[in-house]
Structures are given as structure tokens and as C-alpha cells.
C-alpha positions as CSV (number, residue, x, y, z in Angstrom):
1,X,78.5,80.6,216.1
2,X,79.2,83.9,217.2
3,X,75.8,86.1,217.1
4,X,76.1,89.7,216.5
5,X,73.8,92.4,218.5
6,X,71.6,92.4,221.9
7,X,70.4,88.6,221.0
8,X,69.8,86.9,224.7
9,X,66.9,88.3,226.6
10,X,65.4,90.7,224.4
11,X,62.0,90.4,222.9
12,X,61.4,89.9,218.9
13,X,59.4,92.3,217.3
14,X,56.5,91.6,215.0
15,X,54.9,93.4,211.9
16,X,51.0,94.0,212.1
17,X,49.0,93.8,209.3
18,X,45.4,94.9,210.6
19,X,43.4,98.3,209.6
20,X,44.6,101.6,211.6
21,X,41.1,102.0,213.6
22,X,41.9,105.4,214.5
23,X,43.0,106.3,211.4
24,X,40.3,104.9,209.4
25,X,37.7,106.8,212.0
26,X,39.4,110.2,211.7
27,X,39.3,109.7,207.5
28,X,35.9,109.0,207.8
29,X,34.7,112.3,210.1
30,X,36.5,114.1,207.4
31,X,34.7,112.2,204.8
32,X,31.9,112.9,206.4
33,X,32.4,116.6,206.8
34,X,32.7,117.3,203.6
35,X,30.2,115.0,202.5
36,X,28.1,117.2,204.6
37,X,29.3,119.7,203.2
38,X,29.3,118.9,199.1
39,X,25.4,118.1,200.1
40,X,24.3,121.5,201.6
41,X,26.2,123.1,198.6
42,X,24.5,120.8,196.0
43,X,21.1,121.7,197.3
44,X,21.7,125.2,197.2
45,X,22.5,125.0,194.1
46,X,19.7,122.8,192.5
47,X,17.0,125.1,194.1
48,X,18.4,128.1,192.3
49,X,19.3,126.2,189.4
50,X,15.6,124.6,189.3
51,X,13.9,128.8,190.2
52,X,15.7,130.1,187.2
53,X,14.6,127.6,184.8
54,X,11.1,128.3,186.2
55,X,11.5,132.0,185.8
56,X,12.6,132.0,181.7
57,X,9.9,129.1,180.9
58,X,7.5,131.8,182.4
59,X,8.7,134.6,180.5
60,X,8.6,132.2,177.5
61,X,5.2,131.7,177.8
62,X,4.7,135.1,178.5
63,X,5.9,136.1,175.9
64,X,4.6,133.7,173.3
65,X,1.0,134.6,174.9
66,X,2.5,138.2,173.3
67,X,3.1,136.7,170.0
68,X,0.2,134.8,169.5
69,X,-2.2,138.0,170.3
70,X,-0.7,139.9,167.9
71,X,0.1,137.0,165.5
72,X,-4.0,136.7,166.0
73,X,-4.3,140.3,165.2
74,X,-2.3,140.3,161.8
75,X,-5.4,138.7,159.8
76,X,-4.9,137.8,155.9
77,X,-6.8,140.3,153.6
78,X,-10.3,138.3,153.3
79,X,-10.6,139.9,149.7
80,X,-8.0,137.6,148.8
81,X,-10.6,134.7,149.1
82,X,-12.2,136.1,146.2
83,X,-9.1,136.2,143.9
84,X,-9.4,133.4,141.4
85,X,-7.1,130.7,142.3
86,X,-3.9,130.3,139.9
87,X,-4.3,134.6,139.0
88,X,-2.3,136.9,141.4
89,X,-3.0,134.8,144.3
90,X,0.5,133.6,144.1
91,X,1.8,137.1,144.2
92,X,-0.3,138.1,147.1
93,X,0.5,134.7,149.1
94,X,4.2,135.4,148.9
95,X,3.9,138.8,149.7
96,X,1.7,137.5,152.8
97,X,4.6,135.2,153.8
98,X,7.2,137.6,153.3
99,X,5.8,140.1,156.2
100,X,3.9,137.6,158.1
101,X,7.7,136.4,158.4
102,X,8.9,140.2,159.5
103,X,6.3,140.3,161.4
104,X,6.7,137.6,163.5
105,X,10.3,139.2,164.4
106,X,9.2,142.6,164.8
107,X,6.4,140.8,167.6
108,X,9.5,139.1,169.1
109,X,11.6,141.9,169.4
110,X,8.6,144.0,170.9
111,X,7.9,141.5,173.7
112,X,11.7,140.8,174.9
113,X,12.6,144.7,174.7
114,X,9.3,147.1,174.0
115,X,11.2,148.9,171.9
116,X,9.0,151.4,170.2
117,X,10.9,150.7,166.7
118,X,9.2,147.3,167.2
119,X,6.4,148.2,167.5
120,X,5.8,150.7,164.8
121,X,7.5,148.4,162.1
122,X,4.5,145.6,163.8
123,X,2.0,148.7,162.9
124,X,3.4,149.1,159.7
125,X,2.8,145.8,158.1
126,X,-0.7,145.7,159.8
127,X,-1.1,148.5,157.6
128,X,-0.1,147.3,154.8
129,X,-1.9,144.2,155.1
130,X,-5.0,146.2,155.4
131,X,-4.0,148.5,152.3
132,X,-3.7,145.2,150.2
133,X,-7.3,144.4,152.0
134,X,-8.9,147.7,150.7
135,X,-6.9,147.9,146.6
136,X,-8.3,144.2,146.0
137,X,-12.0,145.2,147.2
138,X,-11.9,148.2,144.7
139,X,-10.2,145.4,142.0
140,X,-12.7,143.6,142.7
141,X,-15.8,146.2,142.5
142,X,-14.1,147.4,139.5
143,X,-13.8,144.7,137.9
144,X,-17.5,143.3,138.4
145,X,-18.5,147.1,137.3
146,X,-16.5,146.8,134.2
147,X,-17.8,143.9,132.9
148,X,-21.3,145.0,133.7
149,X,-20.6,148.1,131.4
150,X,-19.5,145.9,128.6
151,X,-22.6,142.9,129.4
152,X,-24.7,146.2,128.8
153,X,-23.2,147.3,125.7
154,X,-22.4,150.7,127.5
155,X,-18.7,150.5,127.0
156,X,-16.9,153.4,125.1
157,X,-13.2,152.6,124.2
158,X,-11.0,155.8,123.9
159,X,-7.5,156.0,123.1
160,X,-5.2,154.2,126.0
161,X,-8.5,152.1,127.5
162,X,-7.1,149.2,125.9
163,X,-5.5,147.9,128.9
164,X,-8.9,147.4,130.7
165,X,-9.9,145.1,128.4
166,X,-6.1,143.5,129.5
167,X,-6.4,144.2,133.4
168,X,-10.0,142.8,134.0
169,X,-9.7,139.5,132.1
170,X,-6.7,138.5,133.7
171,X,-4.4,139.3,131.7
172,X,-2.1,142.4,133.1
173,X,1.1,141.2,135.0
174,X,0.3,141.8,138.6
175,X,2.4,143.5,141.1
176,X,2.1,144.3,145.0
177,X,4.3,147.7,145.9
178,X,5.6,147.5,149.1
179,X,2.8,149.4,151.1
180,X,0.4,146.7,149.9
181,X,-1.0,149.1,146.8
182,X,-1.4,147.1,143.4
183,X,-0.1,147.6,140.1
184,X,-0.3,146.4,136.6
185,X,2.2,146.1,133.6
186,X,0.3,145.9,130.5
187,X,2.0,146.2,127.5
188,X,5.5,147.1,128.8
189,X,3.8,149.9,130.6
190,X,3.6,150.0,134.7
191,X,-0.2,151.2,135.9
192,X,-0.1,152.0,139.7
193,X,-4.0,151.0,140.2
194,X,-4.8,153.8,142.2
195,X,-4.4,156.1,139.4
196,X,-6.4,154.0,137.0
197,X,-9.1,152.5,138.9
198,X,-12.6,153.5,137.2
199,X,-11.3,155.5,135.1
200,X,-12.8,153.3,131.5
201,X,-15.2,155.2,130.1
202,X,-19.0,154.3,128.6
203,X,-22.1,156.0,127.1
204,X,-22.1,159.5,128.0
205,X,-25.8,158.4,129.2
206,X,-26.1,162.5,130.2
207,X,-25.7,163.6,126.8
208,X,-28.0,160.5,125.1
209,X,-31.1,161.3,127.5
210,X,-30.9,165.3,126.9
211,X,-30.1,164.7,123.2
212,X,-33.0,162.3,122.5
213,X,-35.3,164.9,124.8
214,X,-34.7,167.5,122.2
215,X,-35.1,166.0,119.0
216,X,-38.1,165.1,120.4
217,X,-39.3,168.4,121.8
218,X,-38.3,169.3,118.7
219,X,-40.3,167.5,116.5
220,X,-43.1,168.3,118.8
221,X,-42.8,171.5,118.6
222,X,-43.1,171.6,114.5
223,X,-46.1,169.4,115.0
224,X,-47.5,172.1,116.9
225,X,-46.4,174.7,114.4
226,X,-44.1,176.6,116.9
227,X,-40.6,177.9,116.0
228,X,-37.6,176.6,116.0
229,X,-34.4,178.8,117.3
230,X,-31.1,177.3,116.5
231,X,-29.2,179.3,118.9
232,X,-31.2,178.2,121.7
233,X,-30.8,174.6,120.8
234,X,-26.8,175.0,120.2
235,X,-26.2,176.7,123.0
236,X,-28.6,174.7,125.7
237,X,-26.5,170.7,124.2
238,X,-22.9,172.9,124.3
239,X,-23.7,173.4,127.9
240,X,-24.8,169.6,128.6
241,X,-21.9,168.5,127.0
242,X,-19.7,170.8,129.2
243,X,-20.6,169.2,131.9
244,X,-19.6,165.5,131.5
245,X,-16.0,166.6,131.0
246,X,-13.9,166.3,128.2
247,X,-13.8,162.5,128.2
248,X,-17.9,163.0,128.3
249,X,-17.6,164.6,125.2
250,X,-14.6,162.2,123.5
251,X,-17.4,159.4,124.2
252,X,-20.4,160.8,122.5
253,X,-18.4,161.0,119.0
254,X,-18.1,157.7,119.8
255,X,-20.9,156.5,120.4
256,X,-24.3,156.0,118.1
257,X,-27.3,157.6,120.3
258,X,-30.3,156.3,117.9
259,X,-31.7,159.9,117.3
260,X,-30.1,161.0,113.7
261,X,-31.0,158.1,112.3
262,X,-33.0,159.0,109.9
263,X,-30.7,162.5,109.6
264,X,-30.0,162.6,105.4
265,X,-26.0,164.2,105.2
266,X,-24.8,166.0,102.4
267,X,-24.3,163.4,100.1
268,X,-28.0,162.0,100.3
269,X,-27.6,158.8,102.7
270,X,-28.9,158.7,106.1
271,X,-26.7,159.0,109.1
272,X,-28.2,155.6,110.0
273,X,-26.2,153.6,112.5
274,X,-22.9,155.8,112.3
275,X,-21.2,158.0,115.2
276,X,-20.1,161.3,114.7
277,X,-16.5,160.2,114.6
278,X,-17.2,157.9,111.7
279,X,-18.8,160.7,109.9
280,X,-16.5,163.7,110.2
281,X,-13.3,161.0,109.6
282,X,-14.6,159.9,106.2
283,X,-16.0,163.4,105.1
284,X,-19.1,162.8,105.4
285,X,-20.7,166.2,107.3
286,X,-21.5,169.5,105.9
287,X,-18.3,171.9,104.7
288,X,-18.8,174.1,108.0
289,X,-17.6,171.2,109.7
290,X,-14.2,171.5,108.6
291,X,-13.8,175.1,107.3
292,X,-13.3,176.7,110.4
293,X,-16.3,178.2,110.4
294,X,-17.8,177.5,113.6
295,X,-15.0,176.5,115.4
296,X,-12.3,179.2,114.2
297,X,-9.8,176.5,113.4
298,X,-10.0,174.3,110.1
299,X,-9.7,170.7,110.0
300,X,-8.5,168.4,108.1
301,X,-10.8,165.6,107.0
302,X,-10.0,162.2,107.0
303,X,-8.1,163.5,110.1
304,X,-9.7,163.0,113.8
305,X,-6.9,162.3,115.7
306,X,-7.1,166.0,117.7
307,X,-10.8,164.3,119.3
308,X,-8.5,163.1,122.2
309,X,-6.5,166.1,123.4
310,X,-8.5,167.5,126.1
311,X,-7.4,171.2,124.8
312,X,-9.5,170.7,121.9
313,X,-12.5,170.2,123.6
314,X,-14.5,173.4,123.4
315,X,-13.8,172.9,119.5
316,X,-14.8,169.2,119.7
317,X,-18.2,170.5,121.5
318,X,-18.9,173.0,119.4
319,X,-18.9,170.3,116.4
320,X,-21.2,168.4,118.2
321,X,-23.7,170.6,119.2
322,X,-24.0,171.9,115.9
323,X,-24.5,168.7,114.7
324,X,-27.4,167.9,117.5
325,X,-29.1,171.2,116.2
326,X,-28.6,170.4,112.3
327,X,-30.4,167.3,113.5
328,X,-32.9,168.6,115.4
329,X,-34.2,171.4,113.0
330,X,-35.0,168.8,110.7
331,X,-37.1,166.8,112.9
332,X,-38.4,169.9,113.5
333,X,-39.4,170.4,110.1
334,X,-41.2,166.5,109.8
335,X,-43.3,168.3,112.4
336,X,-43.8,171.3,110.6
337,X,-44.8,169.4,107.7
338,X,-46.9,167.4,109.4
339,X,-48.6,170.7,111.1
340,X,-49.1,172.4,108.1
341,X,-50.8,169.0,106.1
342,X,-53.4,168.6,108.7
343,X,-54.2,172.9,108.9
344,X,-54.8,172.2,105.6
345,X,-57.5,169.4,105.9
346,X,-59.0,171.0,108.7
347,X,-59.1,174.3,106.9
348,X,-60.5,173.2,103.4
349,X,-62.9,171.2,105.2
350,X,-64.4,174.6,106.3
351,X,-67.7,175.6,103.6
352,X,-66.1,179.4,103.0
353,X,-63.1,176.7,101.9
354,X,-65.3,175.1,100.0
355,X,-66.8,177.5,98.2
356,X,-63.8,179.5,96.7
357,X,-61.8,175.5,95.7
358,X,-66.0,175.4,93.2
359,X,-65.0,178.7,92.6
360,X,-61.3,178.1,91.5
361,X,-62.6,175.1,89.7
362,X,-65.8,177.4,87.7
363,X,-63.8,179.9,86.4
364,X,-61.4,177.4,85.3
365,X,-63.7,176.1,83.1
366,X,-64.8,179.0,82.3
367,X,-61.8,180.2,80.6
368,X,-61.1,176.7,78.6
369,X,-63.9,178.0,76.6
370,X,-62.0,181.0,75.1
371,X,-63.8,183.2,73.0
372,X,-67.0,181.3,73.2
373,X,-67.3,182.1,77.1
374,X,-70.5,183.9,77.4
375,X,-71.8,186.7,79.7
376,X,-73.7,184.5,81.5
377,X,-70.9,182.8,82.3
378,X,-69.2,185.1,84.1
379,X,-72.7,186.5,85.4
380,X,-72.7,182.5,87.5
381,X,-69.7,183.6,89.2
382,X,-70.7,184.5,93.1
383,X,-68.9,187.5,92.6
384,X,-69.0,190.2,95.5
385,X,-71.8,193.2,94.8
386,X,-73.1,191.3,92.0
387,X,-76.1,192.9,91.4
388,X,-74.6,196.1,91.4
389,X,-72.5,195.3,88.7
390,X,-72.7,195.2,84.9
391,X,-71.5,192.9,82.7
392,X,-71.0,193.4,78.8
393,X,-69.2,192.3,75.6
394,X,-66.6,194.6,74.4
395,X,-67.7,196.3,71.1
396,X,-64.7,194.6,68.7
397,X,-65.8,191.1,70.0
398,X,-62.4,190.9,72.3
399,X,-63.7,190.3,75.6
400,X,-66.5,191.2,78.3
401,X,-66.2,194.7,80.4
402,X,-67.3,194.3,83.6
403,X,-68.6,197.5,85.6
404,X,-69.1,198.7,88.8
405,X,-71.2,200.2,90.6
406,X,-69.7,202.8,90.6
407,X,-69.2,202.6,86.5
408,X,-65.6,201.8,86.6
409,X,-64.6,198.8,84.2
410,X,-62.5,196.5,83.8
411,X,-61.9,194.1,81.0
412,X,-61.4,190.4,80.4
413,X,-59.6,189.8,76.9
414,X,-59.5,186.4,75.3
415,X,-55.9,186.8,74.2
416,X,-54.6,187.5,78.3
417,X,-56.8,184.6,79.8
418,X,-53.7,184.6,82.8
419,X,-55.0,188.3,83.4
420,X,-58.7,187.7,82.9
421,X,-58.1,184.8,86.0
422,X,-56.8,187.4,88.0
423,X,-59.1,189.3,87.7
424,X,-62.4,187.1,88.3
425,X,-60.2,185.5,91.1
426,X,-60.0,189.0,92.7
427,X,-64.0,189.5,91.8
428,X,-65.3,186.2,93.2
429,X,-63.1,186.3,96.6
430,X,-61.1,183.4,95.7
431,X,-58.7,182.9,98.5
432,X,-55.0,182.8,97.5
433,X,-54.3,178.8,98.2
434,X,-56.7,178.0,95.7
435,X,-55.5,180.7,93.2
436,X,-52.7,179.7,90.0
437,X,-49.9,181.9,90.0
438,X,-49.5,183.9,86.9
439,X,-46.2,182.1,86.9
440,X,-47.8,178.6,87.7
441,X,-50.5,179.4,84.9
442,X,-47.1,180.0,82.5
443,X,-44.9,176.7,83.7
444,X,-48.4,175.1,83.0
445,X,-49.0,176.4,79.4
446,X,-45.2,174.9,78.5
């Protein structure tokens, strides 16, 4: 068998199948190395990795410490407390929400970037929040005031207070404007409440006390038997009523003060428990009142509706004062009355008083005798410088003569016993209160 190559005396060689020592040890110093390496890197990176999270947790807090001051500082309106639950409160809550919601932004914004814009849009809704704050206080003020008014029956309803009555029992739609102010819509119409607040109107109380003062004085003054100037009285309640402003004077012809009670109008009833309004509406007052006469421009009656433009108001006070003085005189004249009854008791109660009412009364009864008076008669009379006079019959049997002292007669004739009372009136010093008028003597003899 023939054998091809180098096949006696050479050695066989062999395959080896064990790990590469050297290799395995220089793999694993590289291994190593960049082991080392991948660890030196990693740590690096983890410990700036780990700082940064640090840092924004820190300015996190720092600046939810930012938000929660101011978020402290933005308190809800503590009038809204007093807001009855299930009225307006759900208006005023959403409005809350709706800003404490911007709010909350604007405080963000301001504590990443204090940007001034920020921070005024921050002060903006603090301010409105406080605005809210300070309309429902004077809503509720109002309110409590208005209600008071009415619990005192010193409410006066003009023309367009209506929606009072609507607004303070709940019943006005409620609005909140966007700079926290408060408005109403009452029958289709939009109030802003700052230009309605308070403005209702009641008693014009200024008016009532000076009115009631006067009638008084008045009547006191007739009691006392003093004058009464018309003028004076006018002119002093034109110039009260001036003062309380037009709407001061719209209220009084609304209102029923107490002192005219007992005022009788034209046609005979008393003014009783009636306003002035009432009265000039349905005709009732004197023709002055509505010829133009005192103010310079007629009016209709039956018509009042001009009471409530303010340019009529110098015509609207001149109607009342001249009704406040119409009243007035005749309390002034119950006084008077009154005066002028008791001068009377106090005077007849006098004995020269007395004496000429006998006196009245004697030669009363004197003449009822006619022609069978006598001269003694008359002689009885007191009469003044009796003794010088001298007392007669006529000589045809008509009468007495009756001379003086100084021998000048005068005659008393049965047929003109008015004259012959005259005369022995004038004689015996009967004073005039006590005398019949010639013309009383006639009305009599009917």
C-alpha cells in the first residue's frame, strides 16, 4: 500500500480543545476597563440626575408656598354668608369659581415668571372680589332699611318704585357685572344697583313735623286772639318743602299727614283721611287750584299725572303750600272762635256788663207796653245826668219829650218804637253788644 506524503518519522499533530488563557485574560482587562469605565460615567450621571430633581421639587414647593399665600389672600366676600341660601347665592358662587379659577393661573404665572401683567390681573380680581364684598353689604343694609320703612308704615310709592317692592323680596333676576358690581332685571328692565340703591322714597317726615307745628301755632295763635298772615304761612311751608327736593314734595301729595283732618272742602265733607293727590285728582279742592291762578298754569282736573316731572315742581309746591295755609287759617279761626267766646264770658261777667244787659232787658220791656208806657217808666231808666233832665208827655198824646239840661228835646213816639230804642239805648249808656240793630229790631218784627 503505497502511502502518499512525509509519513515515516514525523510526528502527528493534534487539535486542542481547552480555553485560550491568554485570550480569555486580555478580554477580561478590557472588560474590566470599560466596566470601570461605564461605572464612573453612571455615577456622574445619577448625582446630576438626582441634584436636578432636587432643584425643580424645591422650586415647586417654592412656588406652591407662592400660591397658597396668595390663594390665602383671595378670601370669599363674608357678606355672602348672609345671602339666603337658594337666592343669588348661586350666581355669586359661580362667579367665585370662575375667578378663583383665573386666579389661581394668574398666581401661577406670577411665581414662575414675575411678570407684572400677572400680577396686576391677581390685583384685579382681588378687587373685584372685594367690590362684590362692599355692593352686597349695601344690598343688605338696604334691604333691612327698606323693609323697616314699610314695617313703619313710612313707605311712599312714586311712579317707577315698583321694583323695590320686586328687588327686596327676592324677586329681581340677579346679575354680577364683571367688576363684582350688582345688578337687577325687573320687569324686562336692567337696574345697575349702584344707581338705585336707596333711592325708595317714604314720609317726607320734614314736611309732616313743620306742617303739624303750624296748624298748631296756628290755632294757638287764634286762641290767643292774634292775627293770622297768609303770606307768611305760604311762603315759610314753600320754603320747607323746597328743601326736601322734588321727590320730597311728590311724597307729601302722597301721603296723609293727620292735620286737615277735620279741613271741610268745597263741597262740605271733610278732607278726612285723604292726600292731596286724591283730592286735586277727583276735583275735590277749591277752583284756584286749577285755574291757574296761583300757579300761572291751569290744570286739568281729573288729571295729576304732571305731579312726577321734577320741572313742575315749583307749581306742585305752590299747590301745596297753599293748601297748608287754606288749612291753617281755619284752624286759626276755631281759635279765634274760641278767643272771642271766652272774652265774652269774662267780659259780661264784669258789673258795668251787667248793668247795661238789665238795662237792654228794661227798656225792652218798656217799649212792649206801647202807648201805655208811662213817664215813670222811662224816669227808672239809669240814664246819664238824670236829674238834670226833664221828662214829659207830648201834648197830642204821641209820645214823651225828654229834655236836657240844657233844654234840648228829644222825642220818643209810639209809632217809631225802633227809634225810641235808640234813643234810650243812647241815654242809658247801653253798650253796643247788648244793643238790637235797627235792622235786627226789623228781621225781628217779620
Amino acid at each position: 500500500m503505497a502511502v502518499s506524503g512525509n509519513v515515516a518519522g514525523t510526528a502527528k499533530r493534534t487539535v486542542s480543545y481547552a480555553p485560550n488563557q491568554a485570550l480569555i485574560k486580555g478580554q477580561r482587562d478590557v472588560a474590566q476597563a470599560e466596566a470601570a469605565a461605564d461605572v464612573a460615567g453612571g455615577v456622574a450621571f445619577t448625582k446630576n440626575f438626582t441634584s436636578a430633581i432636587v432643584k425643580s421639587i424645591q422650586e415647586q414647593e417654592k412656588r406652591d408656598a407662592i400660591r397658597e399665600a396668595y390663594l390665602d389672600d383671595l378670601q370669599n366676600p363674608q357678606n355672602m354668608r348672609k345671602i339666603e341660601d337658594g337666592y343669588n347665592k348661586q350666581a355669586i358662587t359661580e362667579f367665585l369659581n370662575t375667578n378663583k379659577d383665573a386666579y389661581a393661573k394668574a398666581v401661577d404665572c406670577y411665581a414662575r415668571t414675575k411678570d407684572r401683567g400677572c400680577k396686576e390681573q391677581m390685583e384685579d380680581i382681588k378687587f373685584k372680589f372685594s367690590n362684590l364684598n362692599t355692593q352686597l353689604d349695601l344690598y343688605l343694609n338696604d334691604k333691612k332699611s327698606y323693609l323697616d320703612a314699610f314695617g313703619n308704615k313710612q313707605l311712599v310709592d312714586l311712579p317707577g318704585d315698583e321694583k323695590y317692592t320686586e328687588l327686596y323680596t327676592n324677586k329681581g333676576a340677579f346679575s354680577i357685572e364683571e367688576n363684582g358690581d350688582l345688578g337687577f332685571t325687573i320687569n324686562n328692565e336692567y337696574n345697575k344697583y349702584n344707581d338705585i340703591v336707596g333711592k325708595w322714597n317714604v314720609n317726607n317726615n320734614i314736611y309732616d313735623t313743620h306742617i303739624l307745628k303750624s296748624s298748631f301755632n296756628a290755632k294757638l295763635n287764634g286762641q290767643k286772639g292774634l292775627e293770622f298772615n297768609r303770606d307768611i304761612e305760604r311762603n315759610s311751608t314753600a320754603a320747607v318743602l323746597k328743601t326736601t327736593g322734588a321727590e320730597g314734595v311728590m311724597t307729601a301729595t302722597r301721603s296723609d299727614f293727620g292735620f286737615d283732618d277735620d279741613y271741610i272742602l268745597p263741597n262740605g265733607k271733610k278732607a278726612g283721611k285723604l292726600t292731596f293727590e286724591s283730592m286735586f285728582a277727583n276735583g275735590m279742592l277749591a277752583d284756584k287750584y286749577y285755574d291757574g291762578s296761583i300757579t300761572g298754569t291751569p290744570y286739568k282736573k281729573g288729571d295729576n299725572s304732571w305731579f312726577w316731572d321734577k320741572n313742575n315742581s315749583k307749581d306742585l309746591t305752590n299747590l301745596l303750600a297753599e293748601y297748608s295755609t287754606d288749612v291753617n287759617e281755619s284752624m286759626h279761626k276755631q281759635g279765634l272762635e274760641s278767643f272771642n267766646v271766652k272774652r265774652s264770658q269774662a267780659v259780661s261777667s264784669q258789673p258795668y256788663m251787667r248793668e247795661s244787659k238789665l238795662k237792654s232787658q228794661k227798656i225792652e220791656d218798656i217799649l212792649a207796653k206801647g202807648k201805655d208806657m208811662t213817664v215813670a217808666d222811662i224816669r227808672g231808666l239809669a240814664m246819664e245826668a238824670s236829674q238834670s233832665r226833664t221828662i214829659r208827655p207830648l201834648g197830642d198824646g204821641s209820645g214823651f219829650e225828654i229834655l236836657s239840661g240844657q233844654g234840648y228835646g228829644k222825642e220818643i213816639k209810639f209809632n217809631d218804637l225802633n227809634a225810641a230804642r235808640q234813643l234810650l239805648y243812647e241815654l242809658s249808656g247801653v253798650r253796643q253788644e247788648h244793643r238790637i240793630s235797627p235792622k235786627e229790631n226789623n228781621e225781628f218784627a217779620k
